[in-house]
Structure formats: structure tokens, C-alpha cells
C-alpha positions as CSV (number, residue, x, y, z in Angstrom):
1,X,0.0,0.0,0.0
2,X,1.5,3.2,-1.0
3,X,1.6,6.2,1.6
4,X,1.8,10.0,0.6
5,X,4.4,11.4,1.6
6,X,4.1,14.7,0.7
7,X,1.2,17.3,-1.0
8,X,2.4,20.1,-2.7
9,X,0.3,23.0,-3.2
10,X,0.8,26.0,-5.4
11,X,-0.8,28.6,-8.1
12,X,-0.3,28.7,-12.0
13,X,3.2,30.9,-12.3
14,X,4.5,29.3,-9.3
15,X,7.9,27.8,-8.9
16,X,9.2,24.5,-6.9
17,X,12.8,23.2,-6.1
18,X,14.8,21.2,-4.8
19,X,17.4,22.9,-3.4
20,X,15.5,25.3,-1.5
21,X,11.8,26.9,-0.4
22,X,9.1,25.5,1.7
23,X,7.1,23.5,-1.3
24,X,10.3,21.3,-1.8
25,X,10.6,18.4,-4.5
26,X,13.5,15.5,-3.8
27,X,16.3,15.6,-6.6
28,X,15.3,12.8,-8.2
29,X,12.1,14.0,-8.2
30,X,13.3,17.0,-10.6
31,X,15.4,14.7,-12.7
32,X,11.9,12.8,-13.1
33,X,10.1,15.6,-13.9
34,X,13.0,16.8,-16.3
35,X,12.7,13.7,-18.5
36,X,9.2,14.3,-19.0
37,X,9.8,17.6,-20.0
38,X,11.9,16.2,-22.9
39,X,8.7,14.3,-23.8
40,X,7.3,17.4,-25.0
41,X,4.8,18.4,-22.2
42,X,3.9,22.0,-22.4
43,X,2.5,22.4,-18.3
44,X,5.9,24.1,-16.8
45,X,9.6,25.3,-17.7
46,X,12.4,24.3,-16.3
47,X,14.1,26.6,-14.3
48,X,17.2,26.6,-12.2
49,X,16.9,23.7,-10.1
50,X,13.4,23.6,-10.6
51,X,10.2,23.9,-12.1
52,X,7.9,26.8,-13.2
53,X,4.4,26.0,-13.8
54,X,1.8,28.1,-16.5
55,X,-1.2,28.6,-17.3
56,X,-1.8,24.5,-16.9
57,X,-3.4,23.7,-13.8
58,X,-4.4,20.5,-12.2
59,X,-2.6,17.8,-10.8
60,X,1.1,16.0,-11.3
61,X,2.0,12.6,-8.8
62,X,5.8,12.3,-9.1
63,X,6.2,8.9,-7.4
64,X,4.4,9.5,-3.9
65,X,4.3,13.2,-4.3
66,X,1.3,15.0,-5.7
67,X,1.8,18.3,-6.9
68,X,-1.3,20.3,-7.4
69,X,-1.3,23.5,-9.2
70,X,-4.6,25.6,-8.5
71,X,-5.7,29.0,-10.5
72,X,-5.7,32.5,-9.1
73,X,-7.3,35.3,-10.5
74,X,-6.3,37.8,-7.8
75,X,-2.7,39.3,-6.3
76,X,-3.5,38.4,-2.5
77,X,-1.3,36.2,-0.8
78,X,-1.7,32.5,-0.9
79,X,-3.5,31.1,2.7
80,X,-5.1,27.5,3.4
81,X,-8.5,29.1,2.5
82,X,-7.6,30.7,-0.7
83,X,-6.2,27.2,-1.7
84,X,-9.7,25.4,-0.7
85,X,-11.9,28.5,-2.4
86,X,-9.9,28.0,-5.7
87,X,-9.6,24.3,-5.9
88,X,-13.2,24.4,-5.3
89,X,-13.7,26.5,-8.2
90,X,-11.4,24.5,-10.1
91,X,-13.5,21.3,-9.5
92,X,-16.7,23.1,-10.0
93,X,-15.4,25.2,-13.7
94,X,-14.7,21.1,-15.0
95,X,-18.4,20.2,-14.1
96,X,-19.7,22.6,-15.5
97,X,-17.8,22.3,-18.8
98,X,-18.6,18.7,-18.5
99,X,-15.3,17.0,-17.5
100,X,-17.1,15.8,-15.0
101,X,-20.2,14.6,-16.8
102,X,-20.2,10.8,-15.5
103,X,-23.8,9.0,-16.1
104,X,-23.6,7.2,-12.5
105,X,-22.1,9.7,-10.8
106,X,-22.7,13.0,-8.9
107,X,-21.5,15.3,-6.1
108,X,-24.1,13.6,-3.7
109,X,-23.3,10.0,-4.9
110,X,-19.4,10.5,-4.1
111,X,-18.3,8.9,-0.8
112,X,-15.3,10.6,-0.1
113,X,-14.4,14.3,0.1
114,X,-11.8,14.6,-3.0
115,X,-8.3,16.5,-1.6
116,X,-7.7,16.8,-5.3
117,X,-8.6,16.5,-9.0
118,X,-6.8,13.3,-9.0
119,X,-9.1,11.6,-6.5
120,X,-12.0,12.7,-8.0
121,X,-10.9,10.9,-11.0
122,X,-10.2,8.1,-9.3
123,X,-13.3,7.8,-7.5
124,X,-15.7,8.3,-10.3
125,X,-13.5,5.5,-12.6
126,X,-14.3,3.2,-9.5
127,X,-17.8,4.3,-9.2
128,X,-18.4,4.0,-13.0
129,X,-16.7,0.4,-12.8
130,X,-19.1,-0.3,-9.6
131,X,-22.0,0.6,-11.7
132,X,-21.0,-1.8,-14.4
133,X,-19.9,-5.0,-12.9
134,X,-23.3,-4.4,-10.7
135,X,-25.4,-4.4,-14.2
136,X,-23.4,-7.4,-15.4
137,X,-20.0,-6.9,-17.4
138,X,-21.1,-7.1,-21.6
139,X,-19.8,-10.4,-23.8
140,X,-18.7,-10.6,-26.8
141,X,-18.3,-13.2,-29.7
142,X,-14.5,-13.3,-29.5
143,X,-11.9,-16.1,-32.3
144,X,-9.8,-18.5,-30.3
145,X,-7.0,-21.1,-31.8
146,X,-5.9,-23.8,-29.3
147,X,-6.2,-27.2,-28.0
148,X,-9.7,-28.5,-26.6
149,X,-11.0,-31.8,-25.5
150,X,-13.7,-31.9,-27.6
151,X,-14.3,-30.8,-31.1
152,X,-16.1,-28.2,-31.7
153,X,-15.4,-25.0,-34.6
154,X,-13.3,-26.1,-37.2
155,X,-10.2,-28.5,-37.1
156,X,-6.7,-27.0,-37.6
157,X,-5.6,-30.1,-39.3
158,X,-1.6,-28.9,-40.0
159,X,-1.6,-27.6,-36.4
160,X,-3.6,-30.7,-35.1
161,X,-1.2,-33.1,-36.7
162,X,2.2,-30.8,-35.3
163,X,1.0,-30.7,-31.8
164,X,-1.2,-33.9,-31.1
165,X,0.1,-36.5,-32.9
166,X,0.8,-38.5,-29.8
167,X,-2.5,-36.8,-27.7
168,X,-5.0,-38.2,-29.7
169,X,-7.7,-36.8,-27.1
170,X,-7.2,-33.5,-27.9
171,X,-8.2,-31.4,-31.2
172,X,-6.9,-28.3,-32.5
173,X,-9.2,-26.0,-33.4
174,X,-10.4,-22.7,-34.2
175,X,-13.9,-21.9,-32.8
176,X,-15.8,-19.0,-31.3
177,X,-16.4,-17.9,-27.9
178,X,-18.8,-15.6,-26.2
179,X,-17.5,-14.3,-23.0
180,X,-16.5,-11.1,-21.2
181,X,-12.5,-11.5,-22.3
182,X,-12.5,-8.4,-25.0
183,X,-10.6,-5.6,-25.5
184,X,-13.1,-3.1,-23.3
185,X,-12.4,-5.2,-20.5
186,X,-8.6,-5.1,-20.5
187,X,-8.7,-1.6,-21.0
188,X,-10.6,-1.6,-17.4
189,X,-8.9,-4.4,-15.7
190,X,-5.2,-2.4,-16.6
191,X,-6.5,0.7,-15.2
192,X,-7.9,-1.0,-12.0
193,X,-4.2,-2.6,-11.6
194,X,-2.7,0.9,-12.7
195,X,-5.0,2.6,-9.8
196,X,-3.6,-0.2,-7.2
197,X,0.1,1.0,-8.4
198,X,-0.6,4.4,-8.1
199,X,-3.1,5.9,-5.2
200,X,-2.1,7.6,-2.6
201,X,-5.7,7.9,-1.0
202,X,-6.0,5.6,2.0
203,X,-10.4,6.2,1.2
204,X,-9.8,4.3,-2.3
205,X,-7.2,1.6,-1.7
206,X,-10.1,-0.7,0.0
207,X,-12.3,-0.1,-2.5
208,X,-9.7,-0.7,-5.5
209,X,-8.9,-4.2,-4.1
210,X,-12.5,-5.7,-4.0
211,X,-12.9,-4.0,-7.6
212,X,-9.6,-6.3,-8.4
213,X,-11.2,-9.5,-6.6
214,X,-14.5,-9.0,-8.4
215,X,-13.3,-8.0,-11.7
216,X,-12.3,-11.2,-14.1
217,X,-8.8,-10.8,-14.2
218,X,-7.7,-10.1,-18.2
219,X,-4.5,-10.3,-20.2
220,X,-2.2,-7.2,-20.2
221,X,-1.6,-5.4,-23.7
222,X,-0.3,-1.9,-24.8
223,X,-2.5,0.7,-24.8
224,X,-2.1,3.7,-27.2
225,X,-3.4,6.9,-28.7
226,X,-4.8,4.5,-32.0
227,X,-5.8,1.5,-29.1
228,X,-9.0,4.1,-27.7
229,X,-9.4,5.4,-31.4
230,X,-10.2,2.1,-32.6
231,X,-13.2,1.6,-30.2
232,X,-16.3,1.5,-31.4
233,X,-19.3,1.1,-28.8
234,X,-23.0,0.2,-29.6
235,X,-25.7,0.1,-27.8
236,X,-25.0,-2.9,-25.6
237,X,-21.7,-1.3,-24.8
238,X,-22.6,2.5,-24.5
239,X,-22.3,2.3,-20.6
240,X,-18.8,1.7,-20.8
241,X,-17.9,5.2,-22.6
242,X,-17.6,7.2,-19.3
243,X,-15.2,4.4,-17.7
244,X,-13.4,4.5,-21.3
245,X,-13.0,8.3,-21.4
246,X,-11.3,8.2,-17.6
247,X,-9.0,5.0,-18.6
248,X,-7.8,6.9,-21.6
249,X,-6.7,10.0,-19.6
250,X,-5.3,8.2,-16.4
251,X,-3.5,5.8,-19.1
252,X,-2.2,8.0,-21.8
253,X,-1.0,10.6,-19.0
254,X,1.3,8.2,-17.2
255,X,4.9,8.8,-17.8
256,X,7.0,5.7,-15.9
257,X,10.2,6.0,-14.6
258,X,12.6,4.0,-16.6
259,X,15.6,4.6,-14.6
260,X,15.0,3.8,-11.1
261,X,11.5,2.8,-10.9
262,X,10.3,5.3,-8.1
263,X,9.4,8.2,-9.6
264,X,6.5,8.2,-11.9
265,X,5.0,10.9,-13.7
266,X,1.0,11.3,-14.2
267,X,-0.6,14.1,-14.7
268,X,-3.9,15.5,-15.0
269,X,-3.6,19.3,-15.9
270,X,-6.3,21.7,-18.0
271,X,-5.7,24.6,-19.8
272,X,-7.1,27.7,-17.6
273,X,-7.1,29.4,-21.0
274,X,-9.1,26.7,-23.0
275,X,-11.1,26.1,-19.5
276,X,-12.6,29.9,-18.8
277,X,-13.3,30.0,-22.7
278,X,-15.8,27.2,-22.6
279,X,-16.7,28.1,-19.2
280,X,-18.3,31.4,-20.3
281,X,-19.5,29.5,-23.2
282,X,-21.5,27.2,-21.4
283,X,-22.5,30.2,-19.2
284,X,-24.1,32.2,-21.9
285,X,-25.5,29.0,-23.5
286,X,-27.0,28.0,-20.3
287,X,-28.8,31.0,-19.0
288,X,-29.9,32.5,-22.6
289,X,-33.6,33.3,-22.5
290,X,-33.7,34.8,-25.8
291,X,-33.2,33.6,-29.3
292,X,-29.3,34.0,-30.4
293,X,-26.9,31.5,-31.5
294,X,-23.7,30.9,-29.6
295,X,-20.9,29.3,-31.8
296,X,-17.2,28.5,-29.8
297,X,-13.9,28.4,-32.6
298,X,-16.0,29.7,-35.3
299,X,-13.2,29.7,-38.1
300,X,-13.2,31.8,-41.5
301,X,-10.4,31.6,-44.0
302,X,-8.8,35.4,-44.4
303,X,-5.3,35.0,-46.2
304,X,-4.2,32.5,-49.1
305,X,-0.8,32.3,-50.8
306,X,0.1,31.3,-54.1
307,X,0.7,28.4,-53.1
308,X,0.1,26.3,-49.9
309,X,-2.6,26.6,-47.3
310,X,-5.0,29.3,-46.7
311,X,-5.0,30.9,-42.8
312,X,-7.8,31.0,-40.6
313,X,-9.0,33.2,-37.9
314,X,-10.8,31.8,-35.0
315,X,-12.7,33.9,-32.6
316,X,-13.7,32.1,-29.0
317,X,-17.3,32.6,-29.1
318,X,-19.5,34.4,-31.7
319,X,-22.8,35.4,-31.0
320,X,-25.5,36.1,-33.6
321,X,-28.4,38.2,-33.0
322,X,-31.6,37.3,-34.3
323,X,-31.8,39.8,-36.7
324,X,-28.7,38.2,-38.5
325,X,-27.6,41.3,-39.4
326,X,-25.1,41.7,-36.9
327,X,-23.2,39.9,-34.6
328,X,-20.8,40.0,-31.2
329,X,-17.1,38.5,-31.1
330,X,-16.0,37.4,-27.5
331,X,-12.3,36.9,-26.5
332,X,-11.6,35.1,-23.3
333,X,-8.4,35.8,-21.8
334,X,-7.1,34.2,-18.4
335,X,-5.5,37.2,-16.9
336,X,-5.5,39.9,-14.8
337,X,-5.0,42.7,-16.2
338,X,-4.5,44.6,-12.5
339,X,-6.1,47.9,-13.9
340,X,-3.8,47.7,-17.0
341,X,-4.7,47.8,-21.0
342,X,-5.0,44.8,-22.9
343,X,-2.1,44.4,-24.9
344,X,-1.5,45.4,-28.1
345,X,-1.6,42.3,-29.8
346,X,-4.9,41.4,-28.1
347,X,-6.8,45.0,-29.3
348,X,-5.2,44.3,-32.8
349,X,-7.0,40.6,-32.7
350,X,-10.5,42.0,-32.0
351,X,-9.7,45.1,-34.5
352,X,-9.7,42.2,-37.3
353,X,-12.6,40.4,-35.6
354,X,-14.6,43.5,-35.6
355,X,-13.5,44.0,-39.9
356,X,-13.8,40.8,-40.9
357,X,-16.7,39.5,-38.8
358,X,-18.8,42.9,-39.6
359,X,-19.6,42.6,-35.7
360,X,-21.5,45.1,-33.7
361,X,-19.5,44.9,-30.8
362,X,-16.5,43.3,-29.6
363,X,-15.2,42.7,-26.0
364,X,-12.1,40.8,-24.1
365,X,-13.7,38.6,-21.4
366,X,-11.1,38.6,-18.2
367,X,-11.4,37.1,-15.1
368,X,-10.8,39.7,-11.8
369,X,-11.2,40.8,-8.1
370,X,-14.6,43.0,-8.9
371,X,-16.3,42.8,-11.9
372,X,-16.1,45.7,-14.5
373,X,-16.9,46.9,-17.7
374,X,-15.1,49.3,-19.7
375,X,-16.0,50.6,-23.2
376,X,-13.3,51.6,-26.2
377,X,-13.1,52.5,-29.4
378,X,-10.4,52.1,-32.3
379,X,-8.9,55.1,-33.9
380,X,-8.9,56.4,-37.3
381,X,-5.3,55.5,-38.6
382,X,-5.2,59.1,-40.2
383,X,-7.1,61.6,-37.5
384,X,-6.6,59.8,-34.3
385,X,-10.6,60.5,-34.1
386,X,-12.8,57.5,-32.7
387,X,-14.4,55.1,-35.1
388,X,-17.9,54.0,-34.4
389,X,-15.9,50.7,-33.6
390,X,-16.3,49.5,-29.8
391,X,-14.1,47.2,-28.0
392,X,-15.5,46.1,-24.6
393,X,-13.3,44.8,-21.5
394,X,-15.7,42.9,-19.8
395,X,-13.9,41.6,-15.9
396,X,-15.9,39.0,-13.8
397,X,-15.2,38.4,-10.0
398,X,-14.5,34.7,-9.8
399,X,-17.5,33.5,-7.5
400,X,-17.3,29.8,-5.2
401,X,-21.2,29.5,-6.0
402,X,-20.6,28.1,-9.7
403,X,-23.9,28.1,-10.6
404,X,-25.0,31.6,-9.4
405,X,-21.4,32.9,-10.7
406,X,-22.9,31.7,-14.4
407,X,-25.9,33.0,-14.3
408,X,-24.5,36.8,-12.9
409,X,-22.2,35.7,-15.8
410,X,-25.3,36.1,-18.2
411,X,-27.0,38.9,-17.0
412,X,-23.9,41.1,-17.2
413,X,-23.1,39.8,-20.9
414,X,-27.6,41.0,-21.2
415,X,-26.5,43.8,-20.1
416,X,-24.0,44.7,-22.7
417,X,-25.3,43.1,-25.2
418,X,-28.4,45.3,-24.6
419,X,-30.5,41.8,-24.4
420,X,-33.5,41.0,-21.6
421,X,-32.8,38.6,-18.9
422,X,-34.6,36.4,-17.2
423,X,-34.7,37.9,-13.8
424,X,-36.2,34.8,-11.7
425,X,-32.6,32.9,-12.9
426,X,-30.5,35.2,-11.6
């Protein structure tokens, strides 16, 4: 049984070492989290004898030592409650984005209290794996070459003549079996054994070990990017996607340790970036009580060489009125701006959004200590005079109520967008 020895806790930007500072790593633990660095992995730099972590936030295990890197929208500094409030928010941005969205499974159905993302994970894999093996675990029709006592399928004669010349009770054949050995299966069964290998929570181990005794124990095999593209699921096996979805990311994120065995790598980190666009996209989606269209990554081609590829532009969420005649482009931007201007680059962004799009309005969407709203307009390149073009900076106060946070989320966007609200939501 594995013990933790350690839970480190910082914010997106934040820096651990091992030579030095309070959140320490071991040595070995760096040179760990060095090689899998080298394997590509965009969620920190390396830094002198450490690590500095981005705008990825989330969860890395290096051997017994979780690392768990929470968001911050705000300057103050870091307490014990600050690091409850935002993993709380954390957890509750990836339900409501549907990371979380597990058929058998809810807040109230949970039996422990997750410390992290990374037992959440693993408790609703378990759960989902509970649910199935309680329903009955699907067969399948499944071909199968070997030596039986009786004969049944079809005789191998060249193989039956090589291996049984001197057993003449048994028969080679090939024949056809219906049972729960299939390729679903081993994907489970190697990510219950990966779980055993790998949890640190004292809650699960108990409950990983009866899934291990109650679960028919399969054959190992590879797993791989192409293994979980492969899988199709019909209707018999549509249960199974949730449990699927969970294996693939615990399995595909696991980075062993070649060299001395201790120090594995998984990880479980999110884009805050990617996370607070679709977050205010599902907001707006949610909580709309009028009749617009909400598109995310809408992409139009804008630029074509002579030869080669034309270039896109992609805009986070574009909203189209019902008139059709116009329509608002929304940026979201992770940030805070601390009472600064957007950058250049991000005002020259909407500035082609608001030419090529033919939009009404424009805003960045930033996240912030108080919510705000300030209005703009881009300059004529020859007077300096305003153009009847309006970029919006649109800041929301990160709330720990997730679901009252979206819908104040709507009724400020209403409220630029000069659209009703439904005032019993809110």
C-alpha cells in the first residue's frame, strides 16, 4: 500500500525546487520531472533547479508526491483558505464544462471528500466500474485457436497433426467464444491494476482491491493513442464510454520511470485558458432566455498564398443576434489585467474580428477581483478621431457559487449586449 508522503500546493506561475523553499521536490524527483519535459509536455519550464508551472493547472503525482497546481485570478497572498476556495472552483469550472459529466455519478453520490482532482478521477472510474460490474459486465463473440478436449469449430488439421500427434484426445481448433475477455475489458482491468500501483488515497485503496477481486482478471496489452481510437461502442456497450473516457486520460498521461523505478510521472492538468473560454460559453449557453446562436472556434479563412494553405482566424465565441444582421465576437483571456490595458496584440486581434466578422461589438472577457466593464473604441489610422468601432473589457469576480457565478455571468453579458434577462434565474 502506497503512503503519501508529501502534497504540494501552489498557483499557476509558481515555482518548486529542490534545493530550496518551503514547497520542496526531492532531486530525483526533478530529474523525473526533467525527462518528462523532454517528452514534449507543455505544463511548466524548467528553471534553475526547478520547475515553473503556466497557465496548466491540475494535478502531477511524481512517485508519492502530488503536486497540485490551482488557479488564481487575484494578487493576494496565498492562505489554506484561498487554496480550498480556488480548488473548489477548479473542481466546479470542469463540471460545469462537462469533464465531469459521469452517467452514474454525482456530487451527492461521491463517498469521499476529493483532496484533489486526481481523486476525483479516481473515484468516479471506481464508481463508473461499480455501476457496471453491478449491471453485469457485456460479452462478446470473441476467435480463439488452441487445443480442446472436444471438437467443436473447425479442425486445424496442420496444427492438429504438429501438436497432437501422440494426444489423440485433444483437437486443434479454431472456434468461437462468447464471453467477457474483449478488448473493453482489458482496457478496465489495466487501469484498476494501474490505480492499485498508483493511489495515494487511504479512502480508495479498499475499495480498488474488491474491484480487483471481483473483476475477471484479463491479459495485459499496450494501450495507445490509436488503441482508444479504434473503439467503437454500440448500444450494448454505451455504458462503458464514461469508464473509457477516464482510462484513456489516467493511461495515456502516465509517464513511468525508466531509470530507477520510483518516480512516476501522471498528470492531470487543464488549460485555464481553454477552461474559462468554454466556461463562459457554457454560461451564456446556459442561462440564454432569448433567441441567439452561440458558436465556440468559429473559423473563416482570411489570407491564401500562391501556393500552400490558406490561414484562418478563430474567434472564442461568436454570438449572432436574431436579426442576423449583426453579430458580437467574444475573447476570453485568463488574466489579470491589475487595472492595465489589454495588450496590443490582443486590441489588434479583435480590431480584425470586428472587420472581418462585420460585428457590432467586440469585447475581451477577463477574469478579476470585482467585476467591471469598460468601453473603447479604435482610432482612425489618419485623424486619431474615434471610429464608431467598440471594443469592450468585460472583468468578472471569480465567485465559489458556480452556478450563481454563471448565471451573474449572463446577466452582465444581457447587459451589454443590450438583451433581456430572465430575472427569476439570476
Amino acid at each position: 500500500m502506497n503512503n503519501l508522503k508529501q502534497h504540494i500546493t501552489v498557483f499557476e506561475h509558481e515555482t518548486v525546487r529542490w534545493d530550496k523553499g518551503e514547497n520542496r521536490i526531492s532531486e530525483d524527483q526533478f530529474k523525473a520531472l526533467q525527462h518528462y519535459y523532454g517528452d514534449g509536455v507543455p505544463f511548466f519550464k524548467l528553471t534553475y533547479n526547478g520547475v515553473q508551472f503556466n497557465e496548466f493547472v491540475g494535478v502531477l503525482q511524481v512517485g508519492t508526491t502530488l503536486i497540485e497546481v490551482l488557479p488564481k485570478a487575484d494578487n493576494k497572498s496565498s492562505t489554506v483558505a484561498d487554496e480550498i476556495k480556488w480548488r473548489d472552483i477548479l473542481i466546479g469550472m470542469l463540471r460545469a464544462v462537462g469533464s465531469f459529466d459521469i452517467k452514474s455519478t454525482s456530487s451527492s453520490h461521491l463517498k469521499i471528500k476529493p483532496n484533489t482532482i486526481l481523486d476525483l478521477y479516481f473515484e468516479m472510474f471506481l464508481k463508473e466500474v461499480e455501476y457496471l460490474l453491478h449491471n453485469g459486465l457485456v460479452k462478446q463473440y470473441r476467435k480463439k485457436k488452441g487445443n480442446v478436449m472436444a471438437l467443436k469449430g473447425s479442425l486445424q488439421f496442420g496444427k492438429h497433426i504438429q501438436l497432437n500427434l501422440t494426444h489423440q484426445e485433444r483437437f486443434y481448433t479454431k472456434h468461437t467464444l462468447y464471453d467477457v475477455e474483449h478488448q473493453l475489458h482489458f482496457i478496465l482491468y489495466k487501469t484498476i491494476r494501474f490505480l492499485q500501483k498508483i493511489n495515494t488515497n487511504a479512502a480508495l485503496h479498499s475499495r480498488i482491491g474488491a474491484l480487483l477481486l471481483n473483476f475477471p482478471e484479463m491479459p495485459d496489452f499496450n494501450v495507445s493513442d490509436i488503441t482508444f481510437e479504434k473503439l467503437v461502442l454500440n448500444r450494448k456497450t454505451q455504458a462503458y464510454k464514461k469508464a473509457i473516457e477516464i482510462a484513456r486520460l489516467l493511461l495515456l498521461q502516465y509517464h513511468p520511470d525508466v531509470t530507477k523505478g520510483r518516480n512516476h510521472v501522471l498528470a492531470l492538468m487543464f488549460d485555464m485558458n481553454k477552461l474559462w473560454e468554454q466556461f463562459i460559453y457554457v454560461s451564456l449557453r446556459k442561462n440564454k432566455v432569448v433567441d441567439i446562436t452561440l458558436t465556440s472556434q468559429t473559423s473563416k479563412y482570411f489570407w491564401k498564398p500562391e501556393i500552400g494553405y490558406r490561414s484562418k482566424i478563430r474567434p472564442d465565441i461568436v454570438v449572432n443576434l436574431d436579426d442576423r444582421e449583426n453579430c458580437l465576437v467574444l475573447d476570453t483571456k485568463w488574466k489579470n489585467l491589475n487595472g492595465y490595458n489589454p495588450s496590443p496584440e490582443d486590441l489588434r486581434q479583435m480590431y480584425v474580428y470586428h472587420e472581418y466578422y462585420g460585428a457590432k461589438k467586440v469585447a475581451l472577457v477577463y477574469p478579476a477581483p470585482l467585476s467591471s466593464k469598460t468601453s473603447g473604441s479604435f482610432l482612425d489610422p489618419k485623424t486619431s478621431k474615434r471610429l464608431n468601432k467598440e471594443c469592450s473589457i468585460i472583468s468578472f469576480s471569480v465567485e465559489s457559487n458556480i452556478k450563481l457565478w454563471q448565471k451573474n455571468i449572463y446577466k452582465e453579458f444581457a447587459s451589454w449586449m443590450q438583451m433581456p434577462t430572465n430575472e427569476k434565474t439570476i
